[in-house]
C-alpha positions, -999 to +999 in steps of 0.1 A: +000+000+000+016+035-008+024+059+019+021+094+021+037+123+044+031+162+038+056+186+049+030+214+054+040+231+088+014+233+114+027+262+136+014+280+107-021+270+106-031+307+125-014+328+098-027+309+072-063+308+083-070+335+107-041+359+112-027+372+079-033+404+077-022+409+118+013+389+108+018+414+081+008+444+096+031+433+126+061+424+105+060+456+087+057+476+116+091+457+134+105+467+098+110+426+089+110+435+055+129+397+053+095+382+068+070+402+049+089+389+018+074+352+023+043+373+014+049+382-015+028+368-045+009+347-021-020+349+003-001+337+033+033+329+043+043+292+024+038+266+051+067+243+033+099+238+043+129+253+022+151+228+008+180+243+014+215+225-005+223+197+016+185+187+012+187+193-025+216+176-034+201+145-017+175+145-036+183+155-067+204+126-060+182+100-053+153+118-072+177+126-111+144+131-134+126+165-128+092+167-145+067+201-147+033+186-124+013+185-158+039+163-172+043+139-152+029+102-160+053+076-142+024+067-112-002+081-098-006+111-078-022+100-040-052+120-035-035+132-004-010+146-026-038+165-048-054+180-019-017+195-013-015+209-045-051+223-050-043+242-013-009+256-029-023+268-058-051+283-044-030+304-023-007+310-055+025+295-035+046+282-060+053+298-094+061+263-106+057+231-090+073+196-102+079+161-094+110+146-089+115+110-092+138+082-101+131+044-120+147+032-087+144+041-054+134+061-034+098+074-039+087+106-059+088+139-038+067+171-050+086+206-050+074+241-048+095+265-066+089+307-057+106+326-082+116+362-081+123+382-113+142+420-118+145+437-148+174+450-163+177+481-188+192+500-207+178+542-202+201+566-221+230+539-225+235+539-186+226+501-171+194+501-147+177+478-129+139+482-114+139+483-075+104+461-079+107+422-075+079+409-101+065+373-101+074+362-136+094+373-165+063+385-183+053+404-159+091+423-152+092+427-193+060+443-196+070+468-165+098+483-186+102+517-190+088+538-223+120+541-249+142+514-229+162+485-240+160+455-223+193+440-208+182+410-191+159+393-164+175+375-133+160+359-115+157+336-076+150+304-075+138+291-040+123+254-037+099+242-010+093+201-003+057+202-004+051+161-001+068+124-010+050+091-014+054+056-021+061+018-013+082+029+020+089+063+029+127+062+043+137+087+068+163+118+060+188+100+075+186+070+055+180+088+021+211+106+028+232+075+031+218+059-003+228+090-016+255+085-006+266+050-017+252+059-053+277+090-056+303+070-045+298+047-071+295+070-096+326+089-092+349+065-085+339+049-116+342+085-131+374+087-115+388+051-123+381+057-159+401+091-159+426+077-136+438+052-165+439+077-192+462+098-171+482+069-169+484+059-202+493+098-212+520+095-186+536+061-204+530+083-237+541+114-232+567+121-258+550+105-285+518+130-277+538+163-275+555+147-307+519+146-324+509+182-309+538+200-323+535+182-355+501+196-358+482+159-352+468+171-322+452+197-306+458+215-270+424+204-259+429+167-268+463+165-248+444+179-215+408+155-223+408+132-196 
């Protein structure tokens, strides 16, 4: 039977449902400009956690195949899991959310991503940028000034674990040390491989200079590995 486990955050349950507009007035009278960010674009502060690098690269470990929600067809969704996403979109959380997943194990997870776009532009040949933080690219494009050139849009990418589910939900501790025993594998095999090239351009050296300066090889070939 497959499992499921949310990472919506309870302690936020009075912000969410009752207390916005106090929160906000609150933070922006302490001047938290930081917390009145989590705000922005959204109803009510995101009740996810942040997957912050360590988390990431565990997963993006264990989890290699990233697919747009939409997209993705490899098993189904748990209703569970729909509820979760009908909530985030209705309080417009998540610019973009996706599954990750692998053909092996672990189970699929579901991230969040808030994404934060500035426009940069050109006004008289001097480089600007607008002090406003927009919600997409469309929307920064379309805010630029009358008889400006566009330079570029950058933009923040923040992601959010918003559930997982499967056969057997593993805890963080345990996914970490998978991940870790399929790196392992990976690189030293990487490494292996450019181990014995090195070695055989050590035992050949003179003969591959000889082909460089001769014109039989090029720079980049003498430092492939």
């Amino acid at each position: 039977m497959s499992q499921f486990e949310t990472y919506y955050q309870q302690e936020f349950n009075d912000v969410i449902f009752e207390k916005t507009d106090e929160w906000l007035e609150l933070a922006k009278e302490l001047q938290l400009d930081n917390q009145s960010n989590f705000l922005e674009g959204s109803k009510s502060p995101c009740p996810y956690p942040f997957m912050n690098t360590a988390m990431t690269n565990v997963f993006d470990t264990l989890c290699p195949v990233r697919l747009e929600l939409s997209k993705y067809n490899h098993t189904p969704i748990p209703l569970e899991g729909l509820k979760q996403i009908k909530f985030c979109k209705n309080e417009n959380y998540f610019n973009r959310i996706e599954i990750w997943y692998d053909d092996k194990t672990p189970d699929p997870i579901c991230v969040g991503y808030r994404i934060k776009y500035k426009l940069y532009y050109y006004e008289n040949n001097e480089s600007k940028s607008t002090d406003y933080i927009y919600s997409s690219e469309k929307e920064a494009l379309q805010s630029l000034p009358e008889g400006c050139k566009t330079n570029f849009v950058a933009n923040e990418e923040k992601k959010y674990l918003i559930f997982r589910w499967g056969d057997e939900l593993r805890s963080f501790k345990e996914l970490k040390q998978i991940a870790k025993e399929r790196l392992i594998e990976e690189f030293n095999s990487e490494w292996s491989r450019q181990l014995k090239t090195l070695k055989s351009k050590l035992e050949n050296t003179d003969e591959l200079i000889t082909q460089f300066l001769s014109g039989k090889k090029a720079r980049w070939e003498l430092n492939q590995h």
